[in-house]
C-alpha positions in Angstrom: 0.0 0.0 0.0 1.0 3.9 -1.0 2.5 5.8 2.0 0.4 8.3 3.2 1.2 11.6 0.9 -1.9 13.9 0.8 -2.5 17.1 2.8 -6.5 17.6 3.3 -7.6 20.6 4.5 -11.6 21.6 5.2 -13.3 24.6 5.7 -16.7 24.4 6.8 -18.9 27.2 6.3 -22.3 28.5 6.9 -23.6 27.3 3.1 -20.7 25.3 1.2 -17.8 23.0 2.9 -14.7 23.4 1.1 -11.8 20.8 0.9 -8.2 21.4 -0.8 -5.9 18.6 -1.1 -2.2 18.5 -1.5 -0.2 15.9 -3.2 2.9 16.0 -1.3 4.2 13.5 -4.1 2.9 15.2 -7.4 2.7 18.8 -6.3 -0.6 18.8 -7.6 -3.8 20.7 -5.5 -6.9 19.0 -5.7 -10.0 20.7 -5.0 -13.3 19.6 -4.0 -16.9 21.8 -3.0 -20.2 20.2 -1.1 -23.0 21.9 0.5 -22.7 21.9 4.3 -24.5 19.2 6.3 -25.7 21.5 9.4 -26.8 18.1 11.2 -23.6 16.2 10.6 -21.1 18.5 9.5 -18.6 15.9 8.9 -20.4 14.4 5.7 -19.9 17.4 4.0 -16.4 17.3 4.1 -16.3 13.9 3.3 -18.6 14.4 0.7 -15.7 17.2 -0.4 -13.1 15.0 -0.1 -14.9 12.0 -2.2 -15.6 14.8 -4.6 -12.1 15.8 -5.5 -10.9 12.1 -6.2 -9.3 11.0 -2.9 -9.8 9.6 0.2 -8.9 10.0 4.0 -6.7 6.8 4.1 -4.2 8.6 1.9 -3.5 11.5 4.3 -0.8 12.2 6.8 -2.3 15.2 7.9 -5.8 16.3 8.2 -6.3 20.1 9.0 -9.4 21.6 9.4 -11.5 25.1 10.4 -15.0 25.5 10.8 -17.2 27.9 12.7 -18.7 25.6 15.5 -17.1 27.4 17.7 -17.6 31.0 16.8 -21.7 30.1 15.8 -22.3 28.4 19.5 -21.2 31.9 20.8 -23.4 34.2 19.0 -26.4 31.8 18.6 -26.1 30.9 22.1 -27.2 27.7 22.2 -23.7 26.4 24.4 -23.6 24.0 27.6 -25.1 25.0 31.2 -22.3 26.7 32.9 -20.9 27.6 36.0 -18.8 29.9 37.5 -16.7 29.7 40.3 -14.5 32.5 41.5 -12.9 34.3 44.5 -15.1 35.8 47.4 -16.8 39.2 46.3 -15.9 38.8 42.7 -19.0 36.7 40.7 -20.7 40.1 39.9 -17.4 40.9 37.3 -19.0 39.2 34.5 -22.1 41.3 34.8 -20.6 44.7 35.6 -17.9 44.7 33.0 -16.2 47.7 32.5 -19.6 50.1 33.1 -18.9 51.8 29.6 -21.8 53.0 27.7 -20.9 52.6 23.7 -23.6 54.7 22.3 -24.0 57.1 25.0 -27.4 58.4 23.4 -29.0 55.1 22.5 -32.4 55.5 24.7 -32.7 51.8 23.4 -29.3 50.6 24.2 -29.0 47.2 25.6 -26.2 45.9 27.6 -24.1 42.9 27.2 -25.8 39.7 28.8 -23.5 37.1 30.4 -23.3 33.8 29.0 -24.0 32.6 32.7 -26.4 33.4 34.9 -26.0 35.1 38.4 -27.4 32.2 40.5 -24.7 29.9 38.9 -22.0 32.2 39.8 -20.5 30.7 43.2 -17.5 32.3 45.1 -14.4 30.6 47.4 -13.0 32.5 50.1 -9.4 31.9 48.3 -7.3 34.9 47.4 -4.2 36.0 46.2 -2.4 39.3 46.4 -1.8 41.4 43.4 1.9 40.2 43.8 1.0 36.8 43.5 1.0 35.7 46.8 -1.6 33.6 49.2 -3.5 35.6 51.0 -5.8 33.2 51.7 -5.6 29.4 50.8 -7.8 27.1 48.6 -10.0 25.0 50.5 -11.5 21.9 48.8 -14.1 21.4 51.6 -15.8 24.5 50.1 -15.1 22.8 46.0 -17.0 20.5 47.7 -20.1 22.0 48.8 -19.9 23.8 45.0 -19.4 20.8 43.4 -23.0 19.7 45.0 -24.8 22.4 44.0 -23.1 22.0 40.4 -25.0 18.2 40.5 -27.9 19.6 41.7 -28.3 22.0 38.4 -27.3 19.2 36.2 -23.8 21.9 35.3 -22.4 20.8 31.8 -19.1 22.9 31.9 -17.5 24.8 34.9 -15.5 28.1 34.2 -12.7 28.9 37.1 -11.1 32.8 37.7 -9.7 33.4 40.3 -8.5 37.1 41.4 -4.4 37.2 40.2 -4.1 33.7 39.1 -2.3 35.1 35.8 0.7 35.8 37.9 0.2 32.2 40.3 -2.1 30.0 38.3 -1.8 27.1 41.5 -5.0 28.1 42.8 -6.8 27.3 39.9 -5.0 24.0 38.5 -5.7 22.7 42.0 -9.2 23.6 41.5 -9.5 22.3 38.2 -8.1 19.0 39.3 -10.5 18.5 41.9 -13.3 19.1 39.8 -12.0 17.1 36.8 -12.2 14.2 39.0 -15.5 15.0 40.9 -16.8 15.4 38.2 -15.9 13.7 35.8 -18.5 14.3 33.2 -18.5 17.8 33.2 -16.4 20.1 31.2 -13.5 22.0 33.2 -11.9 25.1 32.2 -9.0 27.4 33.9 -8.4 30.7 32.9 -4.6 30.9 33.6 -4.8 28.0 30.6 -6.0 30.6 28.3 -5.4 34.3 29.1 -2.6 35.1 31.5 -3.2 38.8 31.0 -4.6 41.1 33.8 -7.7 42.5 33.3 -10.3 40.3 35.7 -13.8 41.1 33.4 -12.0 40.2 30.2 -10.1 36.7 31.4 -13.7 36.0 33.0 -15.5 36.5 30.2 -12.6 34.2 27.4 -12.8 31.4 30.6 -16.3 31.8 29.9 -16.8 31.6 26.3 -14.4 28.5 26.7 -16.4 26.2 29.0 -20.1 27.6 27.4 -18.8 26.4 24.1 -16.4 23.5 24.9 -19.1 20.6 25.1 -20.5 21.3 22.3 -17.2 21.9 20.4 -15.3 18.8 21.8 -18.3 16.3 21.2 -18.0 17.8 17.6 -13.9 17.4 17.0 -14.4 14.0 19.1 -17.3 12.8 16.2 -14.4 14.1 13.4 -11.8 11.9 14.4 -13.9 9.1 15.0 -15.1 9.3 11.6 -11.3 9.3 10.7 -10.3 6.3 12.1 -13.3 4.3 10.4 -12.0 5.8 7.2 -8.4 4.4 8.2 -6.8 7.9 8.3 -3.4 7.2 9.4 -1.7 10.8 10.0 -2.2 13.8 12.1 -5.7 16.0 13.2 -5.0 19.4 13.5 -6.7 22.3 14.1 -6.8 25.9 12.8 -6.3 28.3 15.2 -7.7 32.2 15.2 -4.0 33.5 14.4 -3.7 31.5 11.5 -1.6 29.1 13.3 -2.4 25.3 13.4 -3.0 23.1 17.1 -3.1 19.9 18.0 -7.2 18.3 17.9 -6.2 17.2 21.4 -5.7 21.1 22.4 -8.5 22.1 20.6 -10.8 20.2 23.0 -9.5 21.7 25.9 -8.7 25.3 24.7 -11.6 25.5 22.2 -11.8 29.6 22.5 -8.6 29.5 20.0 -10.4 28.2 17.0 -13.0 30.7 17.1 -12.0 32.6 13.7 -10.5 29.5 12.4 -11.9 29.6 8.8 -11.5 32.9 8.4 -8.2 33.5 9.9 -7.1 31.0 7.1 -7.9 33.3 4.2 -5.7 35.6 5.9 -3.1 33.6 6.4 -3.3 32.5 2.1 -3.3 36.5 1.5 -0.1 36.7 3.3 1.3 33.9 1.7 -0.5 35.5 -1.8 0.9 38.8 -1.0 4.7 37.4 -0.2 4.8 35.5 -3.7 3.8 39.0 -5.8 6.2 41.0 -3.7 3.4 43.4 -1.8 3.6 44.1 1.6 0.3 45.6 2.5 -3.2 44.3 1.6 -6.4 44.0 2.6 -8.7 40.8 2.4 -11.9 40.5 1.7 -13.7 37.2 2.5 -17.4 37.0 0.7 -19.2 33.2 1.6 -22.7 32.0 2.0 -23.3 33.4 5.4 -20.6 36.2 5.9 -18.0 38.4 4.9 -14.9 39.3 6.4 -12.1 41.3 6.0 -8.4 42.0 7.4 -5.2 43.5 6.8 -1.6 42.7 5.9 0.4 45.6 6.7 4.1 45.5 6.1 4.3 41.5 5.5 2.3 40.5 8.5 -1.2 39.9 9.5 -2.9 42.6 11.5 -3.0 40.9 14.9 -5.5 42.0 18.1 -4.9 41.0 21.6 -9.0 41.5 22.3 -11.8 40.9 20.5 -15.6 41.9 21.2 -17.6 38.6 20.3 -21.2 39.9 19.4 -20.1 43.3 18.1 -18.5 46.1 20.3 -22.4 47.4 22.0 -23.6 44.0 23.6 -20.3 41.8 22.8 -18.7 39.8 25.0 -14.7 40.4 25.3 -12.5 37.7 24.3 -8.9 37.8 25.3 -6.8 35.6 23.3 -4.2 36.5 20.7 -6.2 36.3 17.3 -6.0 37.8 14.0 -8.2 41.0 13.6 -10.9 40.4 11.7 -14.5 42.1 11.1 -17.5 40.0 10.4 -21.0 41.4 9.0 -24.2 38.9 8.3 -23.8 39.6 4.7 -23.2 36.7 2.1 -24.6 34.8 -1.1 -27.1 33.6 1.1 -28.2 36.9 2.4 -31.9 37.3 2.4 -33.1 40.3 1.1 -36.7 41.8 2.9 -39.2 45.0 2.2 -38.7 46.9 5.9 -40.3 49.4 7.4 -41.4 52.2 4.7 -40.8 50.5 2.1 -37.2 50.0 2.6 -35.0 47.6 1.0 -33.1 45.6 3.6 -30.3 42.8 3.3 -29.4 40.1 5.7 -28.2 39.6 8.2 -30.8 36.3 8.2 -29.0 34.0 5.7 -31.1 31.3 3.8 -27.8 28.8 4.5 -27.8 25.6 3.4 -31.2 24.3 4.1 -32.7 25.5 2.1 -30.4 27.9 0.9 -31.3 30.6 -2.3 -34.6 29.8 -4.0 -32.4 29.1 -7.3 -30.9 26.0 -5.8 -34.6 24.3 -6.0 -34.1 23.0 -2.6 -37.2 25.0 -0.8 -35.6 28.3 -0.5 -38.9 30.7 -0.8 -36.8 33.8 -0.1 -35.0 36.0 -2.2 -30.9 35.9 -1.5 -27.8 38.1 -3.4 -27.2 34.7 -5.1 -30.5 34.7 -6.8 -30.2 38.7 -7.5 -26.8 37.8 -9.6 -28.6 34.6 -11.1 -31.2 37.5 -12.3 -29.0 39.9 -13.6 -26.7 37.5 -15.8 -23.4 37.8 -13.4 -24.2 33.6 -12.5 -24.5 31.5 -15.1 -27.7 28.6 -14.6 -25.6 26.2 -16.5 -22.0 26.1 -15.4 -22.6 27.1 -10.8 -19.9 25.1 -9.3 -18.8 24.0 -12.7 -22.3 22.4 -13.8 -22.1 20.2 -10.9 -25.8 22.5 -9.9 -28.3 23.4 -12.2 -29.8 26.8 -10.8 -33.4 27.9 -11.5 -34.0 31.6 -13.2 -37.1 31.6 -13.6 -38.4 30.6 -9.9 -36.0 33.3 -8.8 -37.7 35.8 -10.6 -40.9 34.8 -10.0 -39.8 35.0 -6.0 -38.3 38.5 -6.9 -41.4 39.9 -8.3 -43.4 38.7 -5.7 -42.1 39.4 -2.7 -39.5 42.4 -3.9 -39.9 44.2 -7.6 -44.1 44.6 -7.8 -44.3 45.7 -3.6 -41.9 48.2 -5.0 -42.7 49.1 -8.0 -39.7 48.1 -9.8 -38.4 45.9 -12.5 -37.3 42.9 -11.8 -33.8 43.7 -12.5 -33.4 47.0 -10.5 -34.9 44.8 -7.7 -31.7 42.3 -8.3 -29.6 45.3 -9.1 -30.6 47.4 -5.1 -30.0 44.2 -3.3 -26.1 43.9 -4.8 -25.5 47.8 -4.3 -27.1 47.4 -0.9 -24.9 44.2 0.0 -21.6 46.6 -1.2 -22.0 49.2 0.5 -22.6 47.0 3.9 -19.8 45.0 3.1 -17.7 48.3 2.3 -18.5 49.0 6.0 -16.7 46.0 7.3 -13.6 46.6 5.3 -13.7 50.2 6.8 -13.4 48.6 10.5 -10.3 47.0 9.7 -8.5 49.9 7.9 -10.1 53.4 8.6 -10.7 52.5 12.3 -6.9 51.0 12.2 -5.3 54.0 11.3 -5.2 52.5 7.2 -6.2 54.6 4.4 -7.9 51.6 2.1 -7.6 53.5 -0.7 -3.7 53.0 -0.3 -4.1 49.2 -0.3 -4.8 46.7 -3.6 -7.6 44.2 -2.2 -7.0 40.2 -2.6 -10.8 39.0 -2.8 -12.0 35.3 -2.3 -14.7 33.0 -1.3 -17.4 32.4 -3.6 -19.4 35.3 -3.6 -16.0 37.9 -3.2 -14.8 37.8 -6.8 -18.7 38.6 -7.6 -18.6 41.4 -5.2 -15.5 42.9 -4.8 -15.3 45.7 -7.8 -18.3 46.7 -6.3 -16.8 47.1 -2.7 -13.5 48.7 -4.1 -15.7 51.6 -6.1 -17.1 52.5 -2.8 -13.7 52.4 -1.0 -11.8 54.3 -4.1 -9.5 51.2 -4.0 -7.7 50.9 -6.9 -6.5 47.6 -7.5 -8.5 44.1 -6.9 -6.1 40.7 -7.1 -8.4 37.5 -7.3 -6.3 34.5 -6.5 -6.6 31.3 -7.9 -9.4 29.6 -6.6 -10.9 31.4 -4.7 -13.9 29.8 -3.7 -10.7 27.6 -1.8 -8.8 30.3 -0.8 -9.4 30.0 3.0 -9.1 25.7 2.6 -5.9 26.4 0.9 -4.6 29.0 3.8 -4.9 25.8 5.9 -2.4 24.0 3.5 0.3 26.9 3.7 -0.6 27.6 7.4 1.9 27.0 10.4 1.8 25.2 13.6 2.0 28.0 15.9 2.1 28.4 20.4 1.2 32.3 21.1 1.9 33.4 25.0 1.6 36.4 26.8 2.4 37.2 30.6 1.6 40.9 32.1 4.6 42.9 33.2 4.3 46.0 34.5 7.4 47.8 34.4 8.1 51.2 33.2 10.7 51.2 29.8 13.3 52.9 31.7 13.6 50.6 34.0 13.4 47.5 31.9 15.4 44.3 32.7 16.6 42.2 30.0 18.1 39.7 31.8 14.2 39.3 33.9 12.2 39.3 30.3 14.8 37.3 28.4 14.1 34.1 31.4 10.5 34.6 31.0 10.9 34.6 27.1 12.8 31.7 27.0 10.7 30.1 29.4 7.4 30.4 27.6 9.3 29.7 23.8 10.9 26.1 25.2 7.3 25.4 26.3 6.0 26.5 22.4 8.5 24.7 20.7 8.2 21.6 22.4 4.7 21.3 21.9 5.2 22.1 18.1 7.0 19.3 17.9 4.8 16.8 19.6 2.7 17.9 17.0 4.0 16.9 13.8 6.7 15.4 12.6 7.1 17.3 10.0 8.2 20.6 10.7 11.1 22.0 8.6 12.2 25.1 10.8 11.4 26.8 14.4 10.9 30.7 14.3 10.1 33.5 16.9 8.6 36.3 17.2 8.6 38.9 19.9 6.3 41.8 21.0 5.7 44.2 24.1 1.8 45.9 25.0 3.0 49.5 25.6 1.2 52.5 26.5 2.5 56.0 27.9 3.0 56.7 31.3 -1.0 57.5 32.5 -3.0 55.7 29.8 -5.7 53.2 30.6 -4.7 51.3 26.7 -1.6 49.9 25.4 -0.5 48.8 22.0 1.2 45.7 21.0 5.0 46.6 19.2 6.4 44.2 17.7 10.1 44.5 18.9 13.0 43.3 16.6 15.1 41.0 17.8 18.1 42.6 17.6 16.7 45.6 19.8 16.5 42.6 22.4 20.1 41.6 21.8 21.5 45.0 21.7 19.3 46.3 24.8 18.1 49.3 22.8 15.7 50.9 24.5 15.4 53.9 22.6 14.7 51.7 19.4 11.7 50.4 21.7 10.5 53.3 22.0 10.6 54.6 18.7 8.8 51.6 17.5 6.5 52.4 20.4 6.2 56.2 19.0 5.6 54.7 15.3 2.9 52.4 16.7 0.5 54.7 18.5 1.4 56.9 15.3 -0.5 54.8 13.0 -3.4 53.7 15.8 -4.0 57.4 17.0 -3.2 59.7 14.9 0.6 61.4 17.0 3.0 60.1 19.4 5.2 62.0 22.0 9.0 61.5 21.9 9.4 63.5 25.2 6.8 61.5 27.2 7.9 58.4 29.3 6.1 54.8 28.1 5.4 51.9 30.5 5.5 47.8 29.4 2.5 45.8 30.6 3.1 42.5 29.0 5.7 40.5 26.8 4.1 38.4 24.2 6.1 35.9 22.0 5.0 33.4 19.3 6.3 30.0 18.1 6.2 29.1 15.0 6.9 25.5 13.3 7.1 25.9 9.7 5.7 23.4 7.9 6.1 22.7 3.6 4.3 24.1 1.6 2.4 23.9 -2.2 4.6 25.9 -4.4 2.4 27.9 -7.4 3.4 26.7 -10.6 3.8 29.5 -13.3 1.6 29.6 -16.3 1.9 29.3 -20.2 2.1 32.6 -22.5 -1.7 33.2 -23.2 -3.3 31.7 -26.3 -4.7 34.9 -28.2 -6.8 32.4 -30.0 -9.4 31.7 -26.7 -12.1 33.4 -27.5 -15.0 34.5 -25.2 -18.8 33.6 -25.2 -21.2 36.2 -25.1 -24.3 36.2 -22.1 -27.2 38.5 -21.7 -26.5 40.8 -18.3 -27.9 42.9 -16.5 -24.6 45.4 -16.2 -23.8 49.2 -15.5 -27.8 49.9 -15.3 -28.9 48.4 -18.6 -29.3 44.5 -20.6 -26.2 44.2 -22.9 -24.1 41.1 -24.2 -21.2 40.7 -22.0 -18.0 38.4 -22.7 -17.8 35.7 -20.4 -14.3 33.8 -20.2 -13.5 30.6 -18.4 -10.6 31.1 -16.5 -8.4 27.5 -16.8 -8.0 29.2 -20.6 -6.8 32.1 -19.7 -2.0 32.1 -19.7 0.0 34.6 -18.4 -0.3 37.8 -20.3 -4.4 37.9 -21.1 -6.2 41.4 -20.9 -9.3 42.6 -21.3 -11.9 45.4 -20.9 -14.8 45.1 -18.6 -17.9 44.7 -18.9 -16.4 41.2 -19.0 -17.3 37.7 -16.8 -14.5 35.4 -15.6 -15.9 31.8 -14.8 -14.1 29.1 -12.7 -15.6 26.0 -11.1 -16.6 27.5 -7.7 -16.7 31.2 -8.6 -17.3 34.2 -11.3 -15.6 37.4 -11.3 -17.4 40.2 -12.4 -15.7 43.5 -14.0 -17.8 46.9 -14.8 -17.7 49.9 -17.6 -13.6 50.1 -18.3 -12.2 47.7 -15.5 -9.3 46.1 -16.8 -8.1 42.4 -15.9 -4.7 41.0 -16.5 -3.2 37.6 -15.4 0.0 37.0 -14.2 2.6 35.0 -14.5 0.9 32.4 -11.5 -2.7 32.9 -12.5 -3.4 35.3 -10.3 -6.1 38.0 -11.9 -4.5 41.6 -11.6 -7.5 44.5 -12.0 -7.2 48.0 -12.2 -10.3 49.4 -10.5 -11.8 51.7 -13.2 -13.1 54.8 -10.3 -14.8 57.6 -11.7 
């Protein structure tokens, strides 16, 4: 029998499971599509993975991202939980920081815990803010709690205890007697997760963790059982929300991590995009079923955030883990579009999904969706959707739009189609603004790399609104988040809060707890897999001035470490707040209060392989469309024709087996030399 050779990787999303596979013999990428089973998730990607030729047995590495995790949060359907924490602290998670985001909301509603109050229960233990016992752990009172937890039939238990991110005994002790007490329930610590101060924030990420760890490890635990009776023989891991990849074994413990994990993939592939066509600075634009998202790569790296507001930033709930920074909005292909009050045209956030998803998959959808409006206006073609593997059905989508959009409004049936896409755009523009104009990033200084199915569809639309000039579609892109899992990295993040002001900063005390925490990283990388080519690390400090309540994270060179520069700190520190802020202050003193680092195993990756000189003999078809306000013939190309060196002139349609790219009035397309498609935004 063949040695294992193939590299699967899955992303499950709201409306369509992708799977990319990598020959580690051939070189070649494989690519399969499926819609997503909601009630067994895990026959969708096998269904992906039959649908692309191969089979699990094959494998020596299985990675995978999916948005269990992220969905349990904000549809809060998680385990019963409990929390227990030190005396005269269970009213943190409801308090919170007592800000008021929209100060004159009359209707504003505040953030409601994931855990009720009567299931918050306090022990008399206690630490000092140095770290020291104040007052011991006693189990005699774990055990009175642990009654009551039996009593209300607890799923998960959450532990915080005041300081434990400088001594975490307190709470390992705690977890250990529970573990055993119970040994049914779900246990979680939060010195395992956040060893940041900052009580309401590590209460509410120890939170999130237990609410959704139930559901999340039953789910990974029903994966790899469905591995081993398809005789996969290699490794299970996991995507994390920094790109990075864990083991499934830590993902069922520490299941907070994976909360982004699909869409910190796609980040991950336009870094990797973005290194092979020499740009430094991008921003990504993720368009599925369900959602879009969007990021930033600013000078080679991913935009990274220390805290994240689950929910939205109003009634979210904080989630303090290192993650990559990405902004979410409820607007996809599946996006259902609705007459609101006065006769307003609204779209999404309700998503028609999978079942029964658009009306013009014939599967029972009886609401209108984006997909169906691009059906409608010629941008999807009936015939060739996911490379005529799905027949779609016109006219019951227009028959749906009249009904129940076009005649209410007294419109044609194509400006109906036409004010749900515009209405999509500019929400969708919104999201990229979050990660750029809110960052401190003018978007209209950065090209866009657009993916998922419905982004190449989208995404001149998106750029007009942002005046962004350029839009790079990759190959594949209704893969492009799968593939990010093939060129990810195993990667350990870890953070420990130091307050210390710069000028007094000791090398010699951060370079201990450095090492300490990057021996821990690299030794679990390797118990990970086997085959990681390299180790690399990277360093960062949380800085603020002297007097702030906020810091920034800096990433710090290396060599400033080496050197002891700590005037090249704080010019990095100057630059930093800069860019987030809008000025700096060379003259005013700055204060450390953490030291991050991350671990990263490198692991081998698909190369690109560069194209053929384009055949000036391809030749397009011609479709009806709905385009630039009026019906006109439109050239539609399909892209595996297309070498190195085509151009052409929009109004123009690019078709590929799991995606169309759509280009307006005097948008022009080139490919290069690796396929990828190069457009100069035509903005009036």
């Amino acid at each position: 029998m063949q040695s294992p050779h193939l590299r699967i990787a899955a992303d499950v999303g709201g409306t369509f499971t992708d799977v990319a596979i990598f020959d580690e013999k051939s070189g070649r990428i494989q690519l399969g599509k499926s819609l997503t089973t909601p009630k067994k998730l895990v026959m969708g990607m096998q269904e992906g993975v039959t649908r692309a030729g191969e089979s699990f047995d094959k494998a020596n590495l299985f990675l995978h991202g999916t948005t269990v995790a992220i969905n349990t949060l904000l549809e809060r359907n998680g385990a019963k939980t409990a929390l227990i924490t030190t005396q005269g602290f269970r009213d943190i998670y409801e308090i919170g920081r007592i800000n008021r985001p929209e100060a004159y909301n009359l209707f504003f509603k505040k953030h409601k815990p994931l855990i009720d109050r009567y299931l918050r229960f306090e022990v008399s233990e206690r630490l000092l803010s140095d770290g020291s016992i104040l007052r011991p752990l006693k189990l005699d009172e774990l055990e009175r709690i642990a009654v009551q937890l039996e009593v209300n039939q607890i799923e998960a238990v959450c532990i915080l205890f005041m300081h434990s991110y400088l001594s975490p005994d307190h709470e390992l002790e705690a977890k250990n007697f529970l573990t055993k007490r119970l040994p049914n329930t779900f246990v979680s610590a939060s010195c395992e997760l956040s060893q940041e101060y900052r009580e309401f924030e590590r209460t509410s990420t120890v939170a999130a963790n237990a609410y959704i760890g139930p559901r999340v490890k039953s789910y990974l635990t029903g994966v790899v059982s469905h591995l081993k009776e398809h005789h996969f023989p290699g490794n299970f891991l996991i995507v994390q929300s920094t790109g990075g990849l864990y083991s499934v074994e830590q993902a069922q413990r520490e299941c907070i991590r994976m909360i982004e994990s699909g869409p910190a993939a796609g980040l991950i592939a336009t870094k990797e995009l973005c290194n092979s066509v020499g740009i430094k600075d991008a921003i990504a634009f993720d368009m599925g079923g369900t959602t879009a998202k969007s990021g930033v790569i600013l000078n080679g790296d991913v935009l990274m955030t220390s805290n994240s507001m689950i929910g939205g930033y109003t009634e979210g709930l904080p989630i303090q883990i290192p993650m990559i920074d990405i902004q979410e909005v409820g607007t996809g292909g599946g996006s259902i579009a609705r007459i609101g009050p006065a006769n307003s045209l609204r779209v999404g956030p309700q998503s028609a999904g999978s079942e029964p998803g658009p009306v013009c998959y014939g599967l029972g959808g009886e609401e209108p969706t984006v997909t169906d409006a691009n059906l409608i206006l010629g941008r999807l073609s009936a015939q060739r959707f996911l490379g005529g593997d799905m027949k779609l059905d016109t006219p019951l989508c227009q028959k749906i739009f009249a009904d129940k959009l076009a005649t209410p409004l007294g419109l044609s049936v194509e400006q109906a189609a036409e004010g749900v896409i515009k209405i999509a755009a500019a929400t969708m523009s919104n999201v990229v603004k979050r990660v750029t104009t809110e960052r401190g990033v003018d978007a209209r200084d950065f090209p866009m790399v657009a993916f998922g199915g419905a982004g190449p569809l989208h995404a001149l639309l998106v750029a007009k609104e942002l005046k962004i000039r350029e839009v790079i579609i990759p190959n594949a892109p209704g893969h492009f988040s799968a593939y990010g899992m093939l060129v990810a990295n195993l990667r350990r993040d870890y953070v420990r809060t130091l307050f210390t002001q710069l000028q007094e900063f000791d090398f010699d005390q951060v370079e201990l707890l450095l090492k300490a925490m990057e021996l821990e990283g690299g030794e679990e990388i390797k118990n990970a897999s086997p085959t990681v080519d390299a180790v690399s690390i990277s360093r960062a400090l949380d800085m603020r001035y002297i007097g702030q309540e906020h810091a920034v994270t800096v990433d710090i060179p290396m060599s400033a470490y080496q050197k002891r520069d700590i005037q090249e700190i704080k010019t990095a520190f100057d630059k930093v707040h800069l860019q987030r802020y809008g000025y700096f202050s060379e003259k005013e003193s700055a204060e450390i209060v953490s030291v991050r680092t991350s671990v990263t195993g490198q692991m081998p990756k698909p190369t690109l392989t560069k194209l053929a000189a384009h055949n000036a003999s391809v030749k397009p078809t011609m479709r009806k469309a709905y385009v630039d306000g009026r019906d006109q013939l439109v050239p539609v190309y399909w892209r595996p024709d297309l070498g190195f060196g085509f151009e052409a002139v929009g109004p123009a349609f690019i078709e590929e087996y799991a995606s169309t790219t759509t280009l307006f009035q005097n948008d022009v397309v080139r490919v290069d030399e690796v396929g990828n498609l190069r457009i100069e935004v035509a903005n009036d």
